[in-house]
N, C-alpha and C positions, 0 to 999 in steps of 0.2 A: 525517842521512846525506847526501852529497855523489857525484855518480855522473859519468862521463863520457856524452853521448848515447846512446850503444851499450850500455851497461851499464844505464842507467838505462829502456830499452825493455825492456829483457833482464827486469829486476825486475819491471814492470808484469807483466808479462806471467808471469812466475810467482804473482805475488799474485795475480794472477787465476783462479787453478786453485783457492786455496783457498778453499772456501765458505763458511767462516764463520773470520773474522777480525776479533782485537779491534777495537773503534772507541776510537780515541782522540778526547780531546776538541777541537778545537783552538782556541786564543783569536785571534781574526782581530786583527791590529794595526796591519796593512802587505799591503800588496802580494801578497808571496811566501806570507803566510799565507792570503790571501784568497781565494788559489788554489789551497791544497792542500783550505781548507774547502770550497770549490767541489765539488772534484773529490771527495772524501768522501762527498759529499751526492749528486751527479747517480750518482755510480759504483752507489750504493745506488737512487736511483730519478730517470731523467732526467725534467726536468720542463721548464715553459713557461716564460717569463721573471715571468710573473705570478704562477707559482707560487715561485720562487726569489724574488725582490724581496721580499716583508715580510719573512723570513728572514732577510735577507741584512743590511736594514736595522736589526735586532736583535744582528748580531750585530759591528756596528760602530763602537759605541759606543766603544772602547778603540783606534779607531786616532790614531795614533802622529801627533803636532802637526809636525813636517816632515814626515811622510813624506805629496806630494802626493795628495789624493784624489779617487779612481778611479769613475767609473761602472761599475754593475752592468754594462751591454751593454757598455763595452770589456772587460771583463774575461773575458764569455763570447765575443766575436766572436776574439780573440787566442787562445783556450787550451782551447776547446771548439767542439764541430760542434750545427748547428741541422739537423731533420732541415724540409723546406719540401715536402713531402707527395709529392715528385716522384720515381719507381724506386721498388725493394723499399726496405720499413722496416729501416731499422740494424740490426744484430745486438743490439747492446746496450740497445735498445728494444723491442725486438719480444723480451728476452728478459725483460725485467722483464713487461711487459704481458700475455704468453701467463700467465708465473705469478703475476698479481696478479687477473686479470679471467677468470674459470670463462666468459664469452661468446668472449673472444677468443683461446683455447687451441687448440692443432691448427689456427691458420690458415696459409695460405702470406703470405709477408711482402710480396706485393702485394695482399692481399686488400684490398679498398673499405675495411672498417669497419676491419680493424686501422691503414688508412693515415688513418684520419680521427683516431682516437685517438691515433696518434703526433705529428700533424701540429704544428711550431712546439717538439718538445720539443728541450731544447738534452742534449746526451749526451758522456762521455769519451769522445776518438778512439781508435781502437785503437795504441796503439805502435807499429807499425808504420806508421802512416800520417799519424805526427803531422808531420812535416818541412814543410810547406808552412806547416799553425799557427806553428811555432818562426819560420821565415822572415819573418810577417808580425810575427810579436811584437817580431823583432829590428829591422824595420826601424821600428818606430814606438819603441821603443828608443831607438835610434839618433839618430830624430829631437829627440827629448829632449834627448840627450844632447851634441846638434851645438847646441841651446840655451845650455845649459847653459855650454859652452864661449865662447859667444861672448858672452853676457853681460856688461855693463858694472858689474854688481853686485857689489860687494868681498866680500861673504858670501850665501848664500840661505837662508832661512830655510824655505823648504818646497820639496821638488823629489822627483823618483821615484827613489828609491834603487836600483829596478832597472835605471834607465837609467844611473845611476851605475855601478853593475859592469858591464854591457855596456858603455860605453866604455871603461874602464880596460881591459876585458882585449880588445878589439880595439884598442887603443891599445899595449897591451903587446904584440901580434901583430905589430904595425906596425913597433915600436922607438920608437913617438912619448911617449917618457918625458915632453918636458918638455907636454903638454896633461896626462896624469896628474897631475903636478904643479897645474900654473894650473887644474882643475877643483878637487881635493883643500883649495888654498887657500881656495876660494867654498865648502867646506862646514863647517858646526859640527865642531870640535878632538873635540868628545866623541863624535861619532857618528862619526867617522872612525877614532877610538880603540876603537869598541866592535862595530866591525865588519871580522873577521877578516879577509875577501878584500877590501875595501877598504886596511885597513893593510896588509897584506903587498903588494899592485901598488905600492903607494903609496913602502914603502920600499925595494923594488927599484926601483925607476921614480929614487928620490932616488941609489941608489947607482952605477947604469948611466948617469945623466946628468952626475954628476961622473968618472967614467971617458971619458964621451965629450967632455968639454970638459975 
């Protein structure tokens, strides 16, 4: 499924009313998967980084030979909150924990023990408050992807796919077809072929830039 910002908070945010909802499995490959398993996993029970890592490390066997690989800490500091023991405990911490742990039930979310027990868990942010994550995601993105572009390498053979579609479609924002273009050239034929929002910038960007010249 493919959501616009506003709609795709709108969804979190109903999925979260339902209490019990299937889990699918998901096979981590890349990136975009690596962060929906992420997000799977902490939404069910936030944990430490210590806790998430051998996990994590298990289920990464199958990622994908270009697509550049990613540490566990960038992937939570970009797309999830770390509670550092400081104010009330998170909601979404303090709500697993009251129902997991019969000591820590009926506390107030500054209590001493509940904040010691939260303390270092990394947690989904609430949709509504993701916008400053997204910002910093984009700009490291970004920086990828200003790489990427300036590179003297006729092809690449490993790079982040999702800094790949963040430039194309700020590039498409832009009108700057022809970088769509000269990144598009520095990526494997097949993966550019087998990736839906890539080909489609890709071949607007080729049709707009022979209309503009």
């Amino acid at each position: 499924m493919y959501f616009l910002p506003d709609q795709a908070a709108e969804y979190d945010k109903k999925r979260m009313t339902i209490k019990k909802i299937l889990q699918l499995y998901i096979f981590v490959s890349d990136e975009a998967s690596a962060i929906q398993w992420l997000k799977q996993l902490l939404t069910k029970k936030p944990q430490t980084f210590q806790d998430v890592h051998p996990q994590f490390l298990k289920e990464i066997g199958g990622w994908q030979k270009h697509e550049k690989a990613l540490e566990l800490s960038e992937l939570l500091e970009q797309n999830f909150l770390r509670y550092d023991g400081k104010g009330e405990v998170p909601s979404r911490i303090h709500s697993y924990l009251s129902s997991n742990f019969k000591e820590l039930r009926n506390l107030a979310k500054n209590d001493l023990l509940l904040k010691a027990k939260a303390k270092d868990r990394w947690y989904v942010p609430d949709p509504n408050k993701a916008g400053d994550l997204e910002k910093l995601r984009e700009r490291a993105l970004m920086r990828e992807f200003k790489e990427y572009r300036e590179t003297k390498h006729k092809r690449m053979k490993v790079f982040r796919l999702e800094a790949v579609r963040a430039g194309f479609k700020k590039a498409w924002q832009e009108r700057d077809y022809a970088t769509i273009i000269a990144v598009a050239n520095k990526i494997p034929e097949k993966i550019l072929q087998e990736d839906t929002k890539l080909l489609m910038w890709y071949d607007q960007a080729l049709t707009r830039f022979g209309e503009d010249n």
